[in-house]
C-alpha positions as CSV (number, residue, x, y, z in Angstrom):
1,X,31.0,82.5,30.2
2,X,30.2,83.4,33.9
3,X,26.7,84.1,32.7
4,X,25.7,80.8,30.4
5,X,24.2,78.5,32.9
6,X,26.1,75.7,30.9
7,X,29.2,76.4,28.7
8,X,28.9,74.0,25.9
9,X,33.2,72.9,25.7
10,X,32.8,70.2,22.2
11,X,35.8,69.1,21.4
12,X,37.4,68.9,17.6
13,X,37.2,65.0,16.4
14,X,40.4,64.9,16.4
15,X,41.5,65.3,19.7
16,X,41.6,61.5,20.3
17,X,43.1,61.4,23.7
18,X,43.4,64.9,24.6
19,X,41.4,68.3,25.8
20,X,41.4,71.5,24.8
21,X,42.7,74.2,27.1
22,X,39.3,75.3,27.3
23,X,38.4,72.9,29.5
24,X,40.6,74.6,32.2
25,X,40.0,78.0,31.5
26,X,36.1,77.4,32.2
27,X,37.0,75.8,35.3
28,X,39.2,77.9,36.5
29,X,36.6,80.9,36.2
30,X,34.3,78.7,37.8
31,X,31.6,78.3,35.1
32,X,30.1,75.3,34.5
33,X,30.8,73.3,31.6
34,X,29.3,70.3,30.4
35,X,32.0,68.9,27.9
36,X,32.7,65.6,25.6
37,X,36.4,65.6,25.7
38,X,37.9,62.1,25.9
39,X,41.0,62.6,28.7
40,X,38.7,64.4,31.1
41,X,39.3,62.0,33.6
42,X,42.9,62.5,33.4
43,X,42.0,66.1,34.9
44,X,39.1,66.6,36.4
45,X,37.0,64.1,38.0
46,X,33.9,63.3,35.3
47,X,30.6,64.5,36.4
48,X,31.6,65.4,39.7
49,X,33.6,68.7,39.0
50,X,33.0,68.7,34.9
51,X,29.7,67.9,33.5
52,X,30.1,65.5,30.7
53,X,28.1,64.1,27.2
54,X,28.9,61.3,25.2
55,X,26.2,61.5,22.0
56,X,23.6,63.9,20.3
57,X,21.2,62.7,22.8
58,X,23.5,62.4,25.8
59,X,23.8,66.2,25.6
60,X,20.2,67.1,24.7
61,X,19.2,65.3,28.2
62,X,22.0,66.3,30.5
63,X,21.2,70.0,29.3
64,X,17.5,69.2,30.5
65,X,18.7,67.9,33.3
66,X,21.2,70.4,34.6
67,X,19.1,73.5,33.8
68,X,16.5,71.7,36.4
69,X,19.4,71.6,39.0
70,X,21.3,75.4,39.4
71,X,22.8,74.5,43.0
72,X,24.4,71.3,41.7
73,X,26.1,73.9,38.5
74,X,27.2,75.7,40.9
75,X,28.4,72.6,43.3
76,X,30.3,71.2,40.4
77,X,31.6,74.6,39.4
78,X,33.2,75.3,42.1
79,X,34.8,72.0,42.9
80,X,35.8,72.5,39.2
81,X,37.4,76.0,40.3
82,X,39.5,74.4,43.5
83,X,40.8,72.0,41.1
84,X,42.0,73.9,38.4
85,X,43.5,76.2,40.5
86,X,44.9,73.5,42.8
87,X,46.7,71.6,39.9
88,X,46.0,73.1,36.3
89,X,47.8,76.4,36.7
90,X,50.6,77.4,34.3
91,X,52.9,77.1,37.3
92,X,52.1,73.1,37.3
93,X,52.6,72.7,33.2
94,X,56.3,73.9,34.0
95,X,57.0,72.5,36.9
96,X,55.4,69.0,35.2
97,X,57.5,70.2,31.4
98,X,60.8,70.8,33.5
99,X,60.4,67.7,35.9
100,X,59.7,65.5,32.3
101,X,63.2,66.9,30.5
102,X,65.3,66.7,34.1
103,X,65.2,70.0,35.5
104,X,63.8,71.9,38.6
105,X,62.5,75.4,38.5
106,X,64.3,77.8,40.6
107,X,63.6,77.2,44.2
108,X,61.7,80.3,44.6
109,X,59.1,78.8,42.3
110,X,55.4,78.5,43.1
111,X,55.1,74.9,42.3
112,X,58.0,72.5,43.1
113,X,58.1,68.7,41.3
114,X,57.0,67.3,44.8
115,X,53.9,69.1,44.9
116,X,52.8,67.9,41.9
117,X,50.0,65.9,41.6
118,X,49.8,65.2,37.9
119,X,52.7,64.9,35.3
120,X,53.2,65.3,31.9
121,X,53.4,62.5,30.2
């Protein structure tokens, strides 16, 4: 994925109000991705750190428009990176799992509920 200039992340029609884990595994490489999945604000911030498309045509320009502009892929890649890293390791989904059904991970744990800065839900 490291050497697409955009990783193309489409989403199933089904996954209403979700992502795929996709979307955080090109981000935490640090590719760029330019993706249509409907919770990416929930995540990552839209457009800023994850490229996004919402129709046919959407995508067709915004693939115009960020092959013109390699610094900004690789601006919004690595922001993407810090942030996946920062909160969308598998350290955070249990911590976030554990916190939801009561329970703290051993204090030796890398990621501790108060550190947290999303929650599962």
């Amino acid at each position: 994925m490291l050497a697409a200039k955009i990783v193309l992340n489409q989403n199933h029609y089904a996954e209403i109000f979700g992502t795929n884990k996709r979307t955080f595994e090109v981000a935490a490489i640090g590719a760029f991705q330019l993706t249509d999945t409907p919770a990416l604000r929930d995540v990552f911030e839209p457009d800023s750190e994850v490229a996004t498309f919402g129709s046919r045509e959407d995508l067709l320009e915004k693939i115009d428009y960020y092959l013109a502009r390699p610094e900004l892929r690789l601006e919004m890649a690595e922001r993407a990176a810090r942030r996946a890293h920062a909160d969308h390791t598998y350290e955070h989904r249990w911590t976030a799992m554990l916190e939801t059904l009561g329970l703290r991970p051993p204090a030796h744990f890398p990621v501790q509920p108060e550190t947290l800065a999303l929650r599962a839900e």
